[in-house]
C-alpha positions in Angstrom: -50.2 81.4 -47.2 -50.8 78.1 -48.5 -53.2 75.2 -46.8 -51.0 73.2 -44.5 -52.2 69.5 -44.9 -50.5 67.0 -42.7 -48.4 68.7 -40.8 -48.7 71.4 -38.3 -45.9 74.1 -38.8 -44.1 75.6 -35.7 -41.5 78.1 -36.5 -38.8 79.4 -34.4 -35.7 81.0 -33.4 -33.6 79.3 -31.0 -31.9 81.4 -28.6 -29.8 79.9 -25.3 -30.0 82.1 -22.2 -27.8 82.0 -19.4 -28.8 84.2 -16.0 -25.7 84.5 -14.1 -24.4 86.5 -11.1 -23.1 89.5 -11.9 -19.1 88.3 -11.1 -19.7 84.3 -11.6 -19.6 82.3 -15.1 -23.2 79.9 -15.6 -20.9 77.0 -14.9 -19.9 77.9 -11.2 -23.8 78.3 -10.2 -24.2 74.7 -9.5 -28.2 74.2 -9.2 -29.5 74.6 -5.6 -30.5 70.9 -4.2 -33.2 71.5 -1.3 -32.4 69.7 1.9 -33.6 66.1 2.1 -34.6 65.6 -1.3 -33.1 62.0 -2.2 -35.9 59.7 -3.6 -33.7 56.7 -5.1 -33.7 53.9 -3.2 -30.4 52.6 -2.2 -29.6 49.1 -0.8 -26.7 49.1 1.9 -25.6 45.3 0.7 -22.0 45.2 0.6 -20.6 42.2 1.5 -18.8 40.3 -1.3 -18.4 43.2 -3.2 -15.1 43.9 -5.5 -14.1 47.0 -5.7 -11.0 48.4 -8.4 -9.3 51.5 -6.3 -7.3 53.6 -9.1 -4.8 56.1 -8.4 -2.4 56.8 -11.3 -1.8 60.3 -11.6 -0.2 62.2 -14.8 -0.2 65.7 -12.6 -0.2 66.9 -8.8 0.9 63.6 -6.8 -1.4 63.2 -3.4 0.7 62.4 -0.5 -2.5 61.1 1.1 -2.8 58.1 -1.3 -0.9 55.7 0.3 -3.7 56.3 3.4 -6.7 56.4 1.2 -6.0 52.8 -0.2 -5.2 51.7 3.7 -8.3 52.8 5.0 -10.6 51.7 1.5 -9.0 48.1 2.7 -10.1 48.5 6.4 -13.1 49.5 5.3 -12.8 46.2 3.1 -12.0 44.0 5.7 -14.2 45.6 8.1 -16.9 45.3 6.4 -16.9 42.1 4.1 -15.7 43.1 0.3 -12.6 43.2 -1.1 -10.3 45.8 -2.8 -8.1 45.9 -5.3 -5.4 49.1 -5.7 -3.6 49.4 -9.0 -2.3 51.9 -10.8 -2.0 49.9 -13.7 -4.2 51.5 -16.5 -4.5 48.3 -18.3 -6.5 47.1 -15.8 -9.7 49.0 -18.0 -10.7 46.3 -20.3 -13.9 44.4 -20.4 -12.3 41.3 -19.5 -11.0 42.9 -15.9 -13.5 45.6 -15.0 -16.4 43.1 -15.3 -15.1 40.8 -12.2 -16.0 44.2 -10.2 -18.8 46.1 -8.4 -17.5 49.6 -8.2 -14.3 51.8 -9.3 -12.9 54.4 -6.8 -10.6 57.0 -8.6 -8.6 57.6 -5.3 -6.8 61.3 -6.4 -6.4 61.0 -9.6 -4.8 63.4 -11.6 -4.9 64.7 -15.3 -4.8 61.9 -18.7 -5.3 59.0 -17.0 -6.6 56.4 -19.7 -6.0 55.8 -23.3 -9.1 55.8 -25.9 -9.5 52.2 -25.4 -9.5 52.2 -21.7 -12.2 55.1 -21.8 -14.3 52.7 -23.9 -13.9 49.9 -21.2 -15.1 52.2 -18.3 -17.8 53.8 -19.9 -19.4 50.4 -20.7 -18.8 49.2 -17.2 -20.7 52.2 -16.1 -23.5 51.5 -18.6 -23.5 47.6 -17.7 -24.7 48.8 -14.0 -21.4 49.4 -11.9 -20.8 52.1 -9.7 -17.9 55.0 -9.8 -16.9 56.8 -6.6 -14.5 59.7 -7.4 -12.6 61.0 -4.4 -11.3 64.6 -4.3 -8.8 64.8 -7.2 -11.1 62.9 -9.3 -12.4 66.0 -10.6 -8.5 67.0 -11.3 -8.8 64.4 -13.9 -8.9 63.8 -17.6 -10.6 67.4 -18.5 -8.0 68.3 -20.9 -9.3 66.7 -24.0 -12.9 65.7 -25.0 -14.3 62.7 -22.4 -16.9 65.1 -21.7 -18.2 61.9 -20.7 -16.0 61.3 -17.8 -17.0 65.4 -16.4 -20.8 64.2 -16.3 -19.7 61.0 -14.2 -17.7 63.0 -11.4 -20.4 65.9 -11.5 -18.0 68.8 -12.1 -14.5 69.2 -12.8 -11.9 71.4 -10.8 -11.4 74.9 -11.4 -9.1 76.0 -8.6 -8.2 76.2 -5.1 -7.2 78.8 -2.5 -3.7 79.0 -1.8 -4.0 82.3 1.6 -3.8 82.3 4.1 -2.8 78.2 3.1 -4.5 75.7 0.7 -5.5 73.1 3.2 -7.9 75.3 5.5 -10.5 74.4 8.3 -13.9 75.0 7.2 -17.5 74.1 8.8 -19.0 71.5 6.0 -23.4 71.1 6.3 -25.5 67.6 5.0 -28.3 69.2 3.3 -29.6 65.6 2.8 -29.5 63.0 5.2 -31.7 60.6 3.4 -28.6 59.0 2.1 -25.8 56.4 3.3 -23.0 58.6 2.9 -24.6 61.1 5.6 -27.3 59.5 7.6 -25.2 59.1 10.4 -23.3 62.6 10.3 -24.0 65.7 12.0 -26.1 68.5 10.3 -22.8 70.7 10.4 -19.0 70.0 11.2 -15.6 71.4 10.8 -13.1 69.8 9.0 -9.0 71.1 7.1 -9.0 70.3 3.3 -8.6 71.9 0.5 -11.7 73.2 -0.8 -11.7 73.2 -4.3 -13.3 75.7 -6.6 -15.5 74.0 -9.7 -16.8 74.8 -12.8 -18.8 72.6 -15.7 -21.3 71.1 -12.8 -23.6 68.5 -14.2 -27.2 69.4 -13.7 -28.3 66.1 -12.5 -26.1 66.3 -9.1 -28.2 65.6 -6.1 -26.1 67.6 -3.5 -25.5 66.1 0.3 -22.9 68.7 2.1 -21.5 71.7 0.7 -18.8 74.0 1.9 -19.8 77.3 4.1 -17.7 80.0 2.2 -17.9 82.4 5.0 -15.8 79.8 7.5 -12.4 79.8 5.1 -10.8 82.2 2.5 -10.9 81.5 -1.2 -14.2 80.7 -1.9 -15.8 81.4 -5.1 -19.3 80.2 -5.5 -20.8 82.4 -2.5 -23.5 80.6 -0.4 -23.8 77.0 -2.1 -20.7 75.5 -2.5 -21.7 72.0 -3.2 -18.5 69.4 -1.8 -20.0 66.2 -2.1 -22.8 64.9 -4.5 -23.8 61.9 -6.2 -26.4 60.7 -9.1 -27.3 58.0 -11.5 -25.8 58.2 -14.5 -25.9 56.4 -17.9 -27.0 53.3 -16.5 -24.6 53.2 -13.5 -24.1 55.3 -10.2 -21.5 57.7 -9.2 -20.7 59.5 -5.8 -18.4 61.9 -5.7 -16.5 64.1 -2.9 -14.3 67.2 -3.3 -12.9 65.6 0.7 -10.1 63.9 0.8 -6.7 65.7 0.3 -4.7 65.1 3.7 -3.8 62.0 4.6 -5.4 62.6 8.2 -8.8 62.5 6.6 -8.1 58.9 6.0 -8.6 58.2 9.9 -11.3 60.7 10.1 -14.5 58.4 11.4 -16.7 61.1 10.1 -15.3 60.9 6.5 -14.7 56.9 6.3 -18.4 56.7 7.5 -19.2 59.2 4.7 -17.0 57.2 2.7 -18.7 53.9 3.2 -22.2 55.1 2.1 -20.7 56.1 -0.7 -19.2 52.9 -2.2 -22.6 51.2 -0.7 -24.8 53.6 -2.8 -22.0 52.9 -5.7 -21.9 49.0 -5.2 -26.0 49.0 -5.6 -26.5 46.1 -3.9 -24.0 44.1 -6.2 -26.5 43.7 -9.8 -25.1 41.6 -12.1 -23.7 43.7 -14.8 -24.8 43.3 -18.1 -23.2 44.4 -21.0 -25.8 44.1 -23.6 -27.1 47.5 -22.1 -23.4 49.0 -22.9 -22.3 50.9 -26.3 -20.5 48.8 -28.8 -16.7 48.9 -28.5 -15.5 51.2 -31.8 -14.1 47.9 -32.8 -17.4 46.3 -33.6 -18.1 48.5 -36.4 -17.0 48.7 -39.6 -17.4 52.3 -42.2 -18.4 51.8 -45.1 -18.2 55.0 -47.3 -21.5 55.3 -49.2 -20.7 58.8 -50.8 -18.2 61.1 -51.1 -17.1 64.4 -52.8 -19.9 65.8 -52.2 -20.0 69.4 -53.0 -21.7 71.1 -49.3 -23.6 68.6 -48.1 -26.2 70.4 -45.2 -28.6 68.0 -44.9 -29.2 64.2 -44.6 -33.2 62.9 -44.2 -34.6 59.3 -44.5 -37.6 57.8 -46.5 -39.2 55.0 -44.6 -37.8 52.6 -47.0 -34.5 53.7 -45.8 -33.0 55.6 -48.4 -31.0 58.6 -47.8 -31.8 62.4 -49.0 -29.2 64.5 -49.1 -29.3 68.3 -49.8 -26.5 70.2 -51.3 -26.2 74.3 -50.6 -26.4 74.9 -54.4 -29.3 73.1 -54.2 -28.7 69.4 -55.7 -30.7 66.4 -54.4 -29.2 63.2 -54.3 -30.9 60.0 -53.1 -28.8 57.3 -51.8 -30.4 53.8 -52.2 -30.1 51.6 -48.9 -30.0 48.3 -50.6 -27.2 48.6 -52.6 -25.2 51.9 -51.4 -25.1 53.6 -55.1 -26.0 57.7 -55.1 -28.0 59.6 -57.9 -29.0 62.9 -58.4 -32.6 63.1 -58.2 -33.6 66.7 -58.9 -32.2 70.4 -58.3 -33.7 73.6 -56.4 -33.6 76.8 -57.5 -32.4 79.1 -54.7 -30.2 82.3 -54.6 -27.0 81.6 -53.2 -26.3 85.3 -52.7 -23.3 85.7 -54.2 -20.4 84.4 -51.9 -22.6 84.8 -48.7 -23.4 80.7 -48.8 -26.9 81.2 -49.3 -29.2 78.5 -50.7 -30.7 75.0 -49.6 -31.3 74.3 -46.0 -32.5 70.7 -45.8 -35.5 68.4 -46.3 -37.5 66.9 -44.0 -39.8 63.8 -45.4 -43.5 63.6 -44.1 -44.4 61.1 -42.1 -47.0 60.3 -44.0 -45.1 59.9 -46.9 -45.6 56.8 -48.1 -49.9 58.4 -48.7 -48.7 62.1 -49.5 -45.1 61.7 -51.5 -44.4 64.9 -49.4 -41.2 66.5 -48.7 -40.6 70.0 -46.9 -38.4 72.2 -47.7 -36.1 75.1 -46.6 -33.9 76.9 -49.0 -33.5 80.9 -49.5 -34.8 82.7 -52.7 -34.0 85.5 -54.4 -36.6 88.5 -53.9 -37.6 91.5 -56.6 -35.5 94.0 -54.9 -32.6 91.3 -55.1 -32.4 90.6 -51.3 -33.0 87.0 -50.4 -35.6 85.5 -48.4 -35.7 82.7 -46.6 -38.6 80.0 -47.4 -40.6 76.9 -46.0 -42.1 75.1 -49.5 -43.9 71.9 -49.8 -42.9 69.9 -53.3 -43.9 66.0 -54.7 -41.9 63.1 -55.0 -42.3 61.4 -58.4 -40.8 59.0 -60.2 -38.2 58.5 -57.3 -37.3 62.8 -58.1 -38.2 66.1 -56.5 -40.7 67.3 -58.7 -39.7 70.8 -58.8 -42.6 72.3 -59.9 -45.1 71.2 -57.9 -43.6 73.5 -55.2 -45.7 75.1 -52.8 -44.9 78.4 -50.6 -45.6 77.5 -47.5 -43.8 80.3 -45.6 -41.4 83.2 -46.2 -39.5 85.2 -43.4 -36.8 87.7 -43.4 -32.6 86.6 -43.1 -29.9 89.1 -42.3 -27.5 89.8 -45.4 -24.3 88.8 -43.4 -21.3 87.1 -44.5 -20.6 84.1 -45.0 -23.1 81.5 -43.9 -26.7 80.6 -43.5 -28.1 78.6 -40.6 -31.4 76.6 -39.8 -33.2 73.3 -39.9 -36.6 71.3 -40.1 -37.4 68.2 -38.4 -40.5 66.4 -38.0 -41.6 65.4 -34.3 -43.5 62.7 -32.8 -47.0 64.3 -33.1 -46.9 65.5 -36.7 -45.6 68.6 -36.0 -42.7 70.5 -38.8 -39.9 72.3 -36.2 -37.9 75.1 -38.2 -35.1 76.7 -37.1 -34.5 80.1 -38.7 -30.9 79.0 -37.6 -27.9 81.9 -36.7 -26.8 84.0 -39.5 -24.7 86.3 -37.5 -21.4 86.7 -39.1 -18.4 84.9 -37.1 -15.9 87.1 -39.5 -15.5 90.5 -38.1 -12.8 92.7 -38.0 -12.0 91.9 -34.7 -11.7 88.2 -35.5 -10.5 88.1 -38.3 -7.3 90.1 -36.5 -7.5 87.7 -34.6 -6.6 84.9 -37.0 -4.3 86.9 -38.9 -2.1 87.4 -35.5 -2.2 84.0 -35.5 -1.6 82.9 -38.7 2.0 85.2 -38.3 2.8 83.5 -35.0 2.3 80.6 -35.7 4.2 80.6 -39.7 1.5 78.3 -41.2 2.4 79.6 -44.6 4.4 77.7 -46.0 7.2 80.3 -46.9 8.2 83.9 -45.5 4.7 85.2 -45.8 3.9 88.8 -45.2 0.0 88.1 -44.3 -2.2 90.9 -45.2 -5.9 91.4 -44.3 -8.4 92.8 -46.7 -12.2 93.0 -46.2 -13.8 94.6 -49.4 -17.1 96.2 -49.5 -18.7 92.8 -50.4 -16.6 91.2 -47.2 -14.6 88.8 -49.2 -11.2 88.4 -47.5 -8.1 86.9 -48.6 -4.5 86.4 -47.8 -1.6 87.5 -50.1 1.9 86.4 -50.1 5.0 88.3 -51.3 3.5 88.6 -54.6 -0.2 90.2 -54.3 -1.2 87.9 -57.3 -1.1 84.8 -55.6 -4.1 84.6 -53.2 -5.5 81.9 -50.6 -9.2 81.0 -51.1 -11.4 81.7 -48.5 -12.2 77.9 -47.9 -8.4 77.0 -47.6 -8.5 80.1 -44.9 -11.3 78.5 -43.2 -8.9 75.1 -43.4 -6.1 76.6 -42.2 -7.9 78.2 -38.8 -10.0 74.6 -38.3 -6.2 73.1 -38.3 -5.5 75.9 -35.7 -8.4 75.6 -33.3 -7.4 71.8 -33.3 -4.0 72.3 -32.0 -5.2 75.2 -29.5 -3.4 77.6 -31.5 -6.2 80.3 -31.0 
């Protein structure tokens, strides 16, 4: 082993452990909030307040919205801010969510806002307002990918019990009363709703009531069923609670109390918001392509001047210049691709000390004598704006897995001089099983382009390729891989 000059070298494998009851998915397990454990402080300062109360739905319609919005504006009038119900989703613009304090999604259901719209609520959030989701909330926009939106609520709905009914009485307990929404409440009290089930929690919830399972039927996350939570999030507040599906709840004193903590804790004491702490709209930026054609691109590291490194698989450098956006090759790798089993460079990762050293780590596999490949951290030289190739230095060598048809792993740098490298996951994804799988699939579905009689073959070297009528003509592996991306898009699989 080499001498390692400048950089500390820590390598690992990366492995993600979930403990999980022996009947429950991760997700269910929300983590357990001890009681009386809110340290924010949270200013009660309400009056003058605006608050936007949405209810559009796209799925289950509510009978009990027509006496949430009643009882959010005697709540309004009662205690000096103003509402404003809509249902109108073009009410989410900069222009129109910036005149407010808070939003309350009164039982919202399903796809609720366009791309656009998504954008204007996410930077209202980030410019310092407050969300208050109520019940259905979490019944909302979980179809497609505002992941966003799931981390604001706190969890998104999973289910609900429909025996011996789906609105049930059930004995609720504040775990924290260090809070506005619960202060005033009772340590336990019964209540009919329908409980709802959820999954995906976010782990930054700071719980104030859950649900006691044993009092109703139906339950499924045993002895903490979390039913009303709330937390700071990306710059904003949210409070959120799974209450709220009858429209007698509405002229429950115990809930509008709840209820009115809530949009106090979201309203924060009215801040001014200020946009220059939200993301960009889309809009504002322009692409301007740099590079393309690019034949595997894995990797993409920075010099301090700002140029771009970019490492191929077949082990081609390219250097992008900053200044005035033109690419060139500037050197190429020896490394052993393996055959079809996408072996070969791994990425680059410049010193930080660069502009003394000239250093740039490397991982890439190599071919060994017994014509196995090995995986390999090496040191080289920059010169003359080019990876000096033979000033490489061995730095490490570890074992890989001869699987088909990838290679994984990474290096990074970190903030104390350290080099992270990820050996990465070279566990096949194209087993028999899966590879059934797609070929089921690829039948239902028709996706070739005439009447195909689809045929699976994995050789001894695990290639595999689809033949039409005529066995001559073949589809490449990468327009398989194409054709299955295209599939996972539309939720085919």
């Amino acid at each position: 082993m080499r001498n390692f000059a400048y950089a500390n070298i820590i390598l690992c494998s990366l492995f993600i452990i979930s403990l999980t009851a022996c009947d429950k998915p991760a997700s269910t397990a929300p983590a357990k909030t001890e009681a009386v454990t809110s340290t924010s402080p949270v200013i009660s300062d309400i009056k003058g307040a605006r608050v936007l109360v949405f209810s559009k739905t796209k799925g289950w319609r509510h009978d009990s919205i027509p006496a949430g919005i009643a009882a959010l504006q005697k709540l309004a009038t009662d205690n000096g801010f103003s509402v404003v119900a809509t249902e109108d989703a073009e009410n989410f613009t900069d222009a129109q969510l910036s005149t407010f304090n808070a939003i309350v999604f009164l039982n919202t259901t399903l796809d609720i806002l366009d791309d656009k719209q998504q954008v204007a609520m996410e930077r209202f959030i980030q410019a310092g307002g407050g969300f208050v989701g109520i019940h259905a909330a979490a019944d909302t926009e979980w179809e497609g990918d505002w992941f966003w939106y799931r981390k604001l609520v706190g969890a998104v709905f999973k289910s609900h019990p429909n025996q011996p009914s789906n609105v049930q009485m059930a004995r609720v307990k504040v775990i924290d009363k260090n809070h506005l929404a619960t202060q005033s409440l009772p340590d336990t009290f019964q209540v009919a709703d329908e409980w709802y089930n959820y999954r995906d929690f976010y782990e930054f919830n700071k719980v104030l009531m859950t649900v006691e399972e044993q009092t109703y039927q139906g339950g499924e996350h045993g002895i903490y069923h979390p039913i009303t939570w709330y937390h700071d999030f990306d710059g904003g507040r949210s409070f959120y609670t799974g209450l709220g599906h009858t429209a007698e709840e509405f002229s429950n004193p115990q809930f509008l109390t709840m209820l009115l903590g809530g949009l106090q804790y979201a309203v924060g004491g009215k801040p001014k918001l200020n946009y220059v702490k939200s993301e960009p709209e889309p809009n504002r930026f322009m692409k301007k392509i740099l590079v393309d054609h690019l034949d595997e691109p894995v990797n993409l590291s920075f010099f301090p001047n700002g140029d771009a490194l970019i490492a191929l698989r077949g082990g081609t450098v390219k250097v992008v210049d900053y200044k005035t956006g033109q690419s060139r090759d500037a050197g190429k790798v020896e490394i052993d691709p393996h055959g079809n089993l996408e072996f070969g460079l791994l990425g680059f990762a410049v010193d930080p000390n660069f502009e003394k050293n000239h250093n740039i780590y490397a991982a890439l596999n190599v071919a060994t004598a017994d014509g196995k490949t090995t995986e390999r951290l090496s040191r080289f030289k920059w010169k003359d704006g080019s990876l000096d190739v033979s000033s490489q230095e061995v730095l490490w060598e570890y074992h890989v897995d001869q699987n088909c048809c990838h290679t994984g792993g990474d290096l990074e740098f970190g903030n104390n001089g350290e080099l992270f490298v990820s050996t990465g996951d070279n566990s096949t994804p194209f087993t028999k099983k899966v590879m059934d799988r797609w070929i089921s699939v690829l039948k239902k579905h028709a996706v070739m382009a005439c009447e195909a009689r689809v045929i699976r073959r994995i050789c001894a070297e695990k290639y595999c390729a689809l033949f039409q009528k005529n066995p001559v003509v073949m589809i490449s592996p990468k327009e398989i891989y194409s054709l299955i991306r295209k599939m996972v898009a539309r939720k085919f699989m």
